[in-house]
C-alpha positions as CSV (number, residue, x, y, z in Angstrom):
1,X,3.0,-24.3,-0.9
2,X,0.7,-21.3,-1.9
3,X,2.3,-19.9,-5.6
4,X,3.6,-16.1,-4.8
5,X,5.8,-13.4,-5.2
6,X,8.3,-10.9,-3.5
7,X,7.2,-7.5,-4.0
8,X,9.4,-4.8,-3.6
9,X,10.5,-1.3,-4.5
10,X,9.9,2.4,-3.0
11,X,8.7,2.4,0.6
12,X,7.1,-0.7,0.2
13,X,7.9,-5.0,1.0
14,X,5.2,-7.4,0.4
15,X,3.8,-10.6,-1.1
16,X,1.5,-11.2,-3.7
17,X,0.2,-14.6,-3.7
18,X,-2.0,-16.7,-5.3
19,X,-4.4,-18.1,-2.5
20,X,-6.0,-21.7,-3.3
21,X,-9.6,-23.4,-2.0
22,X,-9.0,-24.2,1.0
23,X,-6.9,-21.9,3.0
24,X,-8.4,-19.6,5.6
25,X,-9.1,-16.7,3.5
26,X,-9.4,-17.2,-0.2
27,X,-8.4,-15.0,-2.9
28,X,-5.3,-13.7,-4.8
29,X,-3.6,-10.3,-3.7
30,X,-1.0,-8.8,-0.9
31,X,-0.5,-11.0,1.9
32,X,1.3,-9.3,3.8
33,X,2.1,-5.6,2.7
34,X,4.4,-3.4,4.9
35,X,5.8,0.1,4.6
36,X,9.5,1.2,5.6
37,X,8.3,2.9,8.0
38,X,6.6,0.2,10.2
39,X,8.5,-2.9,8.6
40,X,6.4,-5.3,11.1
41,X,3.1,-4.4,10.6
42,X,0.9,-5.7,8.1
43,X,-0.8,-2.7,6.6
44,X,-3.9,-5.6,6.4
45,X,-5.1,-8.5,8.1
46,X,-2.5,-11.3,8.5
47,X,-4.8,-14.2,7.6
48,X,-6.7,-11.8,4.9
49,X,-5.3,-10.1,1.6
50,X,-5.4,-6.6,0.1
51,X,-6.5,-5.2,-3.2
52,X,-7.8,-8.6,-3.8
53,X,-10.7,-9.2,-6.4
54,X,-13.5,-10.7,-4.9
55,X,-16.7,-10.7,-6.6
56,X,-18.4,-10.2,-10.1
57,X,-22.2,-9.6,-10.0
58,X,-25.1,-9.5,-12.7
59,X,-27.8,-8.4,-10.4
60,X,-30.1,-11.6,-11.5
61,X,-31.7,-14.0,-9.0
62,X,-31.0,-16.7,-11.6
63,X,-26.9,-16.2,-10.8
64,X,-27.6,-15.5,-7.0
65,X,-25.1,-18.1,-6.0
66,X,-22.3,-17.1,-7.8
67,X,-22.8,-13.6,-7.8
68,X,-20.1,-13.7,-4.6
69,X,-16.4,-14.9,-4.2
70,X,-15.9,-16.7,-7.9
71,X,-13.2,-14.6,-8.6
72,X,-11.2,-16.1,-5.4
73,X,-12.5,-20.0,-6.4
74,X,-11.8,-20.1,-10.3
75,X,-8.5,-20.9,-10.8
76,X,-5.8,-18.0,-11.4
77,X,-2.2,-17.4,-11.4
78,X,0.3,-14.7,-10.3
79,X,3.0,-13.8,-12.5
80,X,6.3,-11.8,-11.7
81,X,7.3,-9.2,-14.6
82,X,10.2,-7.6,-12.2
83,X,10.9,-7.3,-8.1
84,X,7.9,-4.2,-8.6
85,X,5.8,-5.2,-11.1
86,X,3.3,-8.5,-11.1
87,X,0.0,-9.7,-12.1
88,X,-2.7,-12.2,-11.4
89,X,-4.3,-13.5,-14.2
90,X,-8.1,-15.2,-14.4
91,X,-8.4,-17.2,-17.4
92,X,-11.8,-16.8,-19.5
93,X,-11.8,-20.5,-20.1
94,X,-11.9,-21.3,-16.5
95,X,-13.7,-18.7,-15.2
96,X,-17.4,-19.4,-14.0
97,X,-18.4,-16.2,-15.5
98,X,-16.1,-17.1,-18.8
99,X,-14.2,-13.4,-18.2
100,X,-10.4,-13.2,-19.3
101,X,-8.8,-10.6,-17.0
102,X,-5.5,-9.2,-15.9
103,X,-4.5,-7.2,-12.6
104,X,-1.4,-6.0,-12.8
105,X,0.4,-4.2,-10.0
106,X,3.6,-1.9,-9.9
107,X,5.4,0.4,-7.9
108,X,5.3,3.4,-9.1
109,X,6.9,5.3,-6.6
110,X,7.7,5.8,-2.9
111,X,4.6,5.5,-1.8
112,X,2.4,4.5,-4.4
113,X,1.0,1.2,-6.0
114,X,-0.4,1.6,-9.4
115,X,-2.9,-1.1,-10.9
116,X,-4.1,-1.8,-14.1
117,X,-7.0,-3.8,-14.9
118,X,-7.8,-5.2,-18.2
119,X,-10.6,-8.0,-19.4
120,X,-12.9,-9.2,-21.7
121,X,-15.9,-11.1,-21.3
122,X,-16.5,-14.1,-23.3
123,X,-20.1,-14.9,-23.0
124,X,-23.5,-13.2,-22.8
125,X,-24.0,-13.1,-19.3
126,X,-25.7,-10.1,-17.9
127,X,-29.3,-9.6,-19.2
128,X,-29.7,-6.4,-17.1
129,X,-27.0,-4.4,-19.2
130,X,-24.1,-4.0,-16.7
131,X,-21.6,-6.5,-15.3
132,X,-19.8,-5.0,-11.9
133,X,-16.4,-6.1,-10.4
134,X,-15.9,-5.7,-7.2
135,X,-12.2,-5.2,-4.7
136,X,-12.1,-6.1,-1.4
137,X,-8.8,-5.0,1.3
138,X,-9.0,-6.2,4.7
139,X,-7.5,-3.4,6.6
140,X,-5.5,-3.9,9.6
141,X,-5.4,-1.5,12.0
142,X,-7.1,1.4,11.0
143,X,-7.8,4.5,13.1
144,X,-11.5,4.6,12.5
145,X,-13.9,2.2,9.8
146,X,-14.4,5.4,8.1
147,X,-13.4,6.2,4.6
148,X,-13.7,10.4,3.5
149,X,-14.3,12.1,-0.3
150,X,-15.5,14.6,-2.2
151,X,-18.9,14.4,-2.3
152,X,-23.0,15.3,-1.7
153,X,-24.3,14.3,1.5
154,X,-27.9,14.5,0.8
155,X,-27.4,17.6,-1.7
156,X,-24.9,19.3,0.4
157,X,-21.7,19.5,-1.4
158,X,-18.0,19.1,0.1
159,X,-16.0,16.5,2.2
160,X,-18.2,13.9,3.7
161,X,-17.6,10.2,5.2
162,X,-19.3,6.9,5.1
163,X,-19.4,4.7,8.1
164,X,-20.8,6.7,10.2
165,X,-23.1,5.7,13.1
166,X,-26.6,6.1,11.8
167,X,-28.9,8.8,13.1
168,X,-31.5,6.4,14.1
169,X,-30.0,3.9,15.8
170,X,-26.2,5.0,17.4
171,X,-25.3,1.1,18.2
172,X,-25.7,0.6,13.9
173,X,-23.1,2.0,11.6
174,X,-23.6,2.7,7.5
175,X,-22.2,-0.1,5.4
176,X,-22.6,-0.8,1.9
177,X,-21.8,0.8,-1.7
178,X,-21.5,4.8,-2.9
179,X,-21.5,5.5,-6.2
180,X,-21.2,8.3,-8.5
181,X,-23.4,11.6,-8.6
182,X,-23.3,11.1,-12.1
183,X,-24.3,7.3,-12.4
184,X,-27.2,5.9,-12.2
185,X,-28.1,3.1,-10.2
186,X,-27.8,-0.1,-11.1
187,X,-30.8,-2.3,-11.7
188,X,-31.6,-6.1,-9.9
189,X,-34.1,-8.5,-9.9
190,X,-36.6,-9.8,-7.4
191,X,-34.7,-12.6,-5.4
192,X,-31.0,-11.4,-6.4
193,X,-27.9,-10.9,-4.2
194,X,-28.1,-7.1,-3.7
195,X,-25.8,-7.1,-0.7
196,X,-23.5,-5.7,-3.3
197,X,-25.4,-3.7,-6.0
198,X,-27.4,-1.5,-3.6
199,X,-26.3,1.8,-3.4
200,X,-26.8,4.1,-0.5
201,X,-29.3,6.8,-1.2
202,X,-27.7,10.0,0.0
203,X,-24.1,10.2,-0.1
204,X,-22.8,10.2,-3.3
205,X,-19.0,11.2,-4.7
206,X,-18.0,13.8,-7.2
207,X,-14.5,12.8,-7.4
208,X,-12.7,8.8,-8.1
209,X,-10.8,8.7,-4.8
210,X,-11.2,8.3,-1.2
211,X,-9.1,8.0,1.2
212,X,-8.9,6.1,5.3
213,X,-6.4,7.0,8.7
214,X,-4.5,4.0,9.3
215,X,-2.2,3.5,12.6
216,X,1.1,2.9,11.6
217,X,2.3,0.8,14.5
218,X,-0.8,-1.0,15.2
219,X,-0.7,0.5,18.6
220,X,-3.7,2.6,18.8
221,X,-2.3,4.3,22.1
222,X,0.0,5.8,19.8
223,X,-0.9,9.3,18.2
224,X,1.6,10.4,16.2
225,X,1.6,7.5,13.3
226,X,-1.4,8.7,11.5
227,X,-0.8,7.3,7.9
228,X,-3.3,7.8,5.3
229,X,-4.8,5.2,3.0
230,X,-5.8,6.7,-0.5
231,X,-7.5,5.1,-3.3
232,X,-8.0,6.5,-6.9
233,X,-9.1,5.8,-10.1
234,X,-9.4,7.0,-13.3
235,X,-13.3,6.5,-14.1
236,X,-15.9,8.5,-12.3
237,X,-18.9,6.9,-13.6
238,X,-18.1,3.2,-13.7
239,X,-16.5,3.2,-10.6
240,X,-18.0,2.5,-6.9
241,X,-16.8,2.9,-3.4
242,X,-18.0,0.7,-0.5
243,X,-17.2,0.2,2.9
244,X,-18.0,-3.0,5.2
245,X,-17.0,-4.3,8.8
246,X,-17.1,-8.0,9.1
247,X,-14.7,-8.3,11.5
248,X,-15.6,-8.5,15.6
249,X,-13.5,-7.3,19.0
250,X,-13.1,-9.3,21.4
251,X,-16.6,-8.1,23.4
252,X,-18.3,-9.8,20.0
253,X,-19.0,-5.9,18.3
254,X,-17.9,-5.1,14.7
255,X,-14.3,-3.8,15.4
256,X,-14.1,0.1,13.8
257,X,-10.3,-0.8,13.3
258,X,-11.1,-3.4,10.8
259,X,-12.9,-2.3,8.0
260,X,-12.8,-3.7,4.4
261,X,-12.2,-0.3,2.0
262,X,-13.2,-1.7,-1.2
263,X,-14.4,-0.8,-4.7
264,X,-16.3,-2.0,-7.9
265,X,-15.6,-1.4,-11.5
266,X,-19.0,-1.6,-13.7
267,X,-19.1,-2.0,-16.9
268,X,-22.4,-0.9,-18.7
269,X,-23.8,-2.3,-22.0
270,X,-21.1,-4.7,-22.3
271,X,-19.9,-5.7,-25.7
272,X,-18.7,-9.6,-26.0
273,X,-14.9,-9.8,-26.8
274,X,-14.3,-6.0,-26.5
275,X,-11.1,-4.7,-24.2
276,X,-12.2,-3.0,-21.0
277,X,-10.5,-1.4,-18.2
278,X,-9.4,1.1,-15.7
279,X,-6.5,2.5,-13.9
280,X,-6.2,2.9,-10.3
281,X,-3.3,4.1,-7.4
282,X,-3.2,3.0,-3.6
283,X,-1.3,5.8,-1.8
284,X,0.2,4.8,1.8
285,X,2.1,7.7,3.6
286,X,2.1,10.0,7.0
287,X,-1.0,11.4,7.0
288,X,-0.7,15.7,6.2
289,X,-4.1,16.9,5.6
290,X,-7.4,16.6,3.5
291,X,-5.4,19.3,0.8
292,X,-2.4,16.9,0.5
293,X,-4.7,13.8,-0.6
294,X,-6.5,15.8,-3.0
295,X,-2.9,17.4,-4.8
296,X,-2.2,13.5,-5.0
297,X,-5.1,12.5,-6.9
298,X,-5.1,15.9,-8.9
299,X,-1.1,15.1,-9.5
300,X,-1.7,11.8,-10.7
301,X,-4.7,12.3,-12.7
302,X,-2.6,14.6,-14.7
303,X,0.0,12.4,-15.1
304,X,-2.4,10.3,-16.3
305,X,-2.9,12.5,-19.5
306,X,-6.6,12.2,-21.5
């Protein structure tokens, strides 16, 4: 039996569980998630998990094979604080990249999950001067791949997207990493897992939250279940969006209803045995307009206080 806990509190019912090697989809995190107002349907992918930490990456060629998925194969646990509030823990001492961390999770409201993350590293590790975490959420049944900020699309200031189809080539679709305007890219070697690191080169964001459509029902012939999908955090610099599509239809193409909307927490000139964190807030609620998700983020950065 896969260790886990009830979830519940606000709008929201759920699981958090603590996935081991050798079930379909690795990794600790919700499994499933629902909202009240679609109590049946998995806000992501019934044999996946959401908010679920997936990766930490160096960008050497020397750690190239474990610079995916170590997160989801070093042991871990989940612990219960209340029926809204848990954590899963990865132990430095068991941890292939010796890393102590904590994410925990609460309900902070009707609509909102609040985490906070916490670690220290252990060990010198990461020659190149950064060390980068990295989120993963297998959506469900979203109305587009799509995620939307605040941002430059080559210069050009305002609301843009990423995963759109490319210019060049309408059957291909951008995937990857977009980081900060104000962060510079992150170095790799020759030979290393970059999958990850790269960043795209003309879409950047100017503000730590994005935000997706999700259908609430799962029935996409539906219109009038539009739910939004918001994700925010409380660094600018250190923190990364990115958007994938792994997932296939059933004619074999990348389904646009199945993204991952995911995120990476980097860590530059890393200090051995020093606390580190950040603070983030999934949103999940009828969808209203691109005013109402930017008053949430601006509501709960100043909440938030310095």
């Amino acid at each position: 039996m896969i260790p886990s806990v009830d979830f519940v509190g606000g709008k929201f019912v759920g699981t958090l569980v603590e996935d081991v090697a050798g079930d379909e989809i690795l990794g600790a995190g919700f499994r499933p998630l629902c909202h009240s107002l679609y109590p049946k349907q998995n806000l992501y992918r019934d044999y996946g998990v959401g908010l679920n930490f997936e990766h930490i990456m160096n960008g050497t060629s020397a750690d190239k094979s474990i610079n995916k998925f170590t997160p989801r194969l070093d042991p871990r646990s989940v612990v219960s604080h209340d029926t809204c509030s848990a954590s899963i823990l990865n132990r430095g001492e068991e941890s292939t990249w010796q890393v102590d961390s904590e994410m925990r999770y609460d309900i902070s409201s009707e609509h909102a999950i609040d985490m906070t993350f916490s670690a220290v590293l252990q060990a010198e590790r990461f020659p190149l001067g950064y060390v980068a975490f990295m989120w993963a959420s297998y959506m469900n049944r979203t109305r587009e791949r799509r995620i939307h900020f605040l941002g430059e699309d080559s210069g050009v200031q305002g609301w843009t997207s990423f995963g759109d189809d490319t210019p060049e080539a309408h059957s291909d679709f951008e995937t990857g990493t977009v980081s900060s305007a104000a962060a510079p890219d992150l170095p790799y070697e020759k030979g290393a897992d970059t999958l990850n690191i790269l960043e795209h080169p003309g879409k950047k964001f100017t503000k730590p939250f994005y935000y997706g459509l999700v259908d609430g029902d799962g029935d996409l012939s539906t219109t009038d279940d539009t739910m939004v999908y918001i994700m925010m955090f409380d660094h600018t610099s250190s923190v990364r969006f990115a958007m994938w599509n792994f997932i296939c239809d059933a004619s074999g193409n990348p389904d646009p209803h199945s993204p991952a909307w995911d995120w990476q927490y980097v860590i530059r000139n890393p200090i051995i045995g020093q606390p580190y964190g950040y603070r983030a807030r999934m949103v999940y609620k009828p969808f209203v307009d691109r005013a109402d998700v930017e008053k949430e983020y601006e509501d709960w950065r100043a909440q938030l206080g310095p």
